[in-house]
Structures are given as C-alpha cells and as structure tokens.
C-alpha positions as CSV (number, residue, x, y, z in Angstrom):
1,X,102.5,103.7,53.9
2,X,104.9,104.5,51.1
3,X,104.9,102.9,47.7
4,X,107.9,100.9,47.0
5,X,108.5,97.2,47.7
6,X,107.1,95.1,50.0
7,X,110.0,95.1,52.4
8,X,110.7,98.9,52.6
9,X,106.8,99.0,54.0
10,X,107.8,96.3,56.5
11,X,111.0,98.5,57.5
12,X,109.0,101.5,57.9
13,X,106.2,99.8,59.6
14,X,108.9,97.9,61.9
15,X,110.7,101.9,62.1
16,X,107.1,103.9,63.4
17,X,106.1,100.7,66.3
18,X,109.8,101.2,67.6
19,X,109.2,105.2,67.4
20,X,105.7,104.6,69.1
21,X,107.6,101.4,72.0
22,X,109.4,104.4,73.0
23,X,106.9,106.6,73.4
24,X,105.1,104.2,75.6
25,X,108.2,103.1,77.5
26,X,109.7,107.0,78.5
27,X,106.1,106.9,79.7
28,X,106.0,104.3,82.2
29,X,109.5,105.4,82.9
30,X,108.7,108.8,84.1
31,X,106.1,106.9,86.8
32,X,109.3,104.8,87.7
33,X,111.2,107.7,88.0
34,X,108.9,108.5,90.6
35,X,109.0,104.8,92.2
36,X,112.8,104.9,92.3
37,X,112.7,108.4,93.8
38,X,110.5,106.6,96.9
39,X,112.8,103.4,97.0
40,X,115.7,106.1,97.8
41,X,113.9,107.9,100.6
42,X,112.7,104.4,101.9
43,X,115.9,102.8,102.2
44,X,118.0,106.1,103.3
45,X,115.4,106.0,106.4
46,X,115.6,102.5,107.2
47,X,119.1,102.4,107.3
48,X,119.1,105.1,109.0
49,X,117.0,103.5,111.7
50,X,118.8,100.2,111.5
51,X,122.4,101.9,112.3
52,X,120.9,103.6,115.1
53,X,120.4,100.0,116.6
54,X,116.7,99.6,116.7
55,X,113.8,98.5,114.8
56,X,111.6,100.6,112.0
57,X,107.9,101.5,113.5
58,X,105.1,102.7,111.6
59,X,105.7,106.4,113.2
60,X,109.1,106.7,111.0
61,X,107.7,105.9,108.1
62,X,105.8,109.2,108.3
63,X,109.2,110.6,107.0
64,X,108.2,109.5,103.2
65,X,105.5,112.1,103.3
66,X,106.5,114.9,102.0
67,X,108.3,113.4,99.1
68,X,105.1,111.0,98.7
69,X,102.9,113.8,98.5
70,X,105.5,115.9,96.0
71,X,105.7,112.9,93.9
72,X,101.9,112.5,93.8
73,X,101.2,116.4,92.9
74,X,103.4,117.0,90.1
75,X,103.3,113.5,88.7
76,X,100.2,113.5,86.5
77,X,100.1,109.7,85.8
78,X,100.2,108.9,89.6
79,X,97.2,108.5,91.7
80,X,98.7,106.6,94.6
81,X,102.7,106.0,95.8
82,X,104.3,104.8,98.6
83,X,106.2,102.1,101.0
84,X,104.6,98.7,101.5
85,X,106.0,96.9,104.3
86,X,107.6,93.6,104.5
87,X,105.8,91.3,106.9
88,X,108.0,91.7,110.3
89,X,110.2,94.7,109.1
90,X,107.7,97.1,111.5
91,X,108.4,96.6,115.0
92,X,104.8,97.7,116.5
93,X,102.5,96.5,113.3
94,X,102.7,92.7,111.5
95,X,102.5,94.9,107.9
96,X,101.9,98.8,106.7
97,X,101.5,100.1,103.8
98,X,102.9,103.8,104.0
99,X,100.5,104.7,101.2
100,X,98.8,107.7,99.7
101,X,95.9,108.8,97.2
102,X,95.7,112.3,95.0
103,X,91.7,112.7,94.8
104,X,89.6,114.1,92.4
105,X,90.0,117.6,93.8
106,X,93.5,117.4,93.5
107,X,94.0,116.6,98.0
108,X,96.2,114.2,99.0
109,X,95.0,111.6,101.7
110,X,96.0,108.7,103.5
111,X,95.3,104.9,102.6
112,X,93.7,103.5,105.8
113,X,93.1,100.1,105.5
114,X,92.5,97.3,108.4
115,X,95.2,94.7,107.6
116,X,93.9,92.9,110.8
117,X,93.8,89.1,109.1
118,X,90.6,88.6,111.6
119,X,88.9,91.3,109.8
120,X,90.1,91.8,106.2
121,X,90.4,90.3,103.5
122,X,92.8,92.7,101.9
123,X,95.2,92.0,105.0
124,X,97.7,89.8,103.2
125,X,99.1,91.3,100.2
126,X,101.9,89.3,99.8
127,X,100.8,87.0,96.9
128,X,99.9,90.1,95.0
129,X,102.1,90.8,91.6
130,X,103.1,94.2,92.9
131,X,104.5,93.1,96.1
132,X,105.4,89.4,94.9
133,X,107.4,89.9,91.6
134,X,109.8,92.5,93.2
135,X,110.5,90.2,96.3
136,X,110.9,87.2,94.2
137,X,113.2,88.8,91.5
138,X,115.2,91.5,93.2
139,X,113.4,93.6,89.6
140,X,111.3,96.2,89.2
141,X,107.8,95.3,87.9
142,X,104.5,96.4,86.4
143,X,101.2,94.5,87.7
144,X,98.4,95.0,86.2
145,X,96.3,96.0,84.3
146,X,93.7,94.7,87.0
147,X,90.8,96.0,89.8
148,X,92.5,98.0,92.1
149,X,90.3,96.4,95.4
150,X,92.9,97.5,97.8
151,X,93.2,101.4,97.2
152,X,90.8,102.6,94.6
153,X,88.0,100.2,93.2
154,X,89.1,101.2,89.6
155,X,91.4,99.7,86.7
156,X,95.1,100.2,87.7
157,X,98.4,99.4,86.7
158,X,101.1,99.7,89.7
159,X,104.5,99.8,89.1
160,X,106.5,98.7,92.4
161,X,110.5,98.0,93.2
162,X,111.9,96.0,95.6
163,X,113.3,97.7,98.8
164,X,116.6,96.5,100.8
165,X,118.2,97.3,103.8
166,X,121.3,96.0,104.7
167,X,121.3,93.2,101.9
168,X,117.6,92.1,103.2
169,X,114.6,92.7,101.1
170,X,112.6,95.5,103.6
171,X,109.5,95.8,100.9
172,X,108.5,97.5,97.8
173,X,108.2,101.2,96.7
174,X,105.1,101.6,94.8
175,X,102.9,103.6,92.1
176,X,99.7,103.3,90.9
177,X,98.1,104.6,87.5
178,X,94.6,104.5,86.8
179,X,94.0,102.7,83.5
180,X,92.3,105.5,82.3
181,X,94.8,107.7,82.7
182,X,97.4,105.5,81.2
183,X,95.0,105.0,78.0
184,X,94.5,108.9,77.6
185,X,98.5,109.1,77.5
186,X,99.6,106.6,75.2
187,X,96.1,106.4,72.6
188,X,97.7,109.0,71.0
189,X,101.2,107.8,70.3
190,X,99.0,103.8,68.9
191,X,97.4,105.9,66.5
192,X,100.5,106.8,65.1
193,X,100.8,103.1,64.0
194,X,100.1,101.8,60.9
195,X,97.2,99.8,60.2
C-alpha cells in the first residue's frame, strides 16, 4: 500500500482488483475463444445438413473432430470440448454428446458414455447448468466449479454456449477445465491483490 490518505489506498486497492478481474477474465476468455471456435464448426455443419433436406446423425458430427482435437492440443486450460446434442436434433440417437478428453499423456480420446435412460444415470443431462443455462438464456455460461461425474471424476469448471440452427436451439458447444488447472493459472494474478 502507499502512504497517503485513506481514500487514495481505497483507489489503488479498487485500481490492482480491476488489473487482477482482467487477468482472470482474458483467462476464461481464451477457453471461450475456444468454445465459440466449436459453436462455428457446429452450426456451419448442421446447416449444412439441414439445407441438404435431411436430418443430422451421430456419423456427421464426426466432422468436429479435427478442430475438437486442435482446440484440445494447443489450448492448455482445456481438458475436454465438444457438441452436446439437443434431445431430438440426432436422427438415429435420442442425445450425443460429440465430446472429447486430452489425457495425462497428452492423447486425445473419445467420451463414450451409455446415455441409454434404462441404464445410466448420467443419460439426461439436460437439467445440468452447462447444458441448461445456455438453452434457457440464448448466453454463454460458466458451470461450475463442481464434480465432473459425467467426463472426468475431478473438480471442473465448463464453459458452454448455446447452438442454433435455423433460429432453433440445436445444443451447446462446450469446454471443460479442471479446477486445478484453473487455480495454477489465476493464483498468481490473486496474489497480486492487496491484503
């Protein structure tokens, strides 16, 4: 702190927790630069499919890979991304999730879940903030902190906007970031705050 009256503390203390907000926030925003990145590809191929008079199937999804797995390389806060599914969009599955995991080693792999209501638990992820607060609001959102159950069984945050095709919300392009991760990132920009 600097000597000096009360109020020029309070202006520099109010001056470093903007500096260190905006730290924080161009970090979250490079992971949604990634999200947005996937909301493009997802509704360029959906339209795609649309104009061409049929309905999406779980086989042209598989066109998101590469960018999935380019976002998921060189993006060192993301540990999953992709395209979750709207109930009904998919003409050969009831919901997908178009999702995939950077491991440990640094390989990327598929999600495979059972989303077989009879069988999982996991199966409708509807009421979940990720997929929920997009749909509802039309907004981009950030869920979490929270136990990731669904994909990785540690402390996530994912960030997820809503997808539309043809004025009709399609589902969500998503990331996930391990809490961890996250922490190691922004600790060092909170200890920049006073006090």
């Amino acid at each position: 702190r600097s000597p000096g009256p009360a109020g020029a503390t309070a202006t520099l203390d109010a001056s470093a927790e903007a500096a260190v907000a905006a730290q924080v926030r161009r970090t979250l925003e490079t992971v949604f630069d990634a999200v947005a990145e996937t909301r493009a590809d997802a509704t360029a191929l959906l339209a795609r499919v649309v104009a061409g008079g049929r309905r999406p199937a779980t086989v042209d999804l598989a066109a998101l890979r590469p960018g999935l797995h380019l976002r998921l390389t060189r993006q060192e806060l993301v540990s999953g991304a992709g395209f979750v599914a709207a109930p009904g969009l998919l003409g050969d599955v009831p919901a997908w999730l178009e999702w995939w995991q950077q491991g440990s080693d640094g390989s990327v792999r598929p999600l495979l879940l059972d989303l077989d209501p009879a069988h999982s638990a996991y199966s409708d992820y509807t009421h979940w903030d990720w997929f929920a607060l997009p749909r509802d609001t039309g907004r981009r959102a950030v869920a979490g902190p929270y136990v990731d159950y669904l994909c990785s069984d540690e402390y996530s945050l994912t960030l997820s906007a809503p997808v539309e095709v043809a004025g009709r919300f399609a589902g969500v392009a998503a990331a996930d970031v391990y809490l961890r991760h996250f922490e190691a990132a922004v600790m060092p920009m909170l200890h920049q705050l006073p006090g």
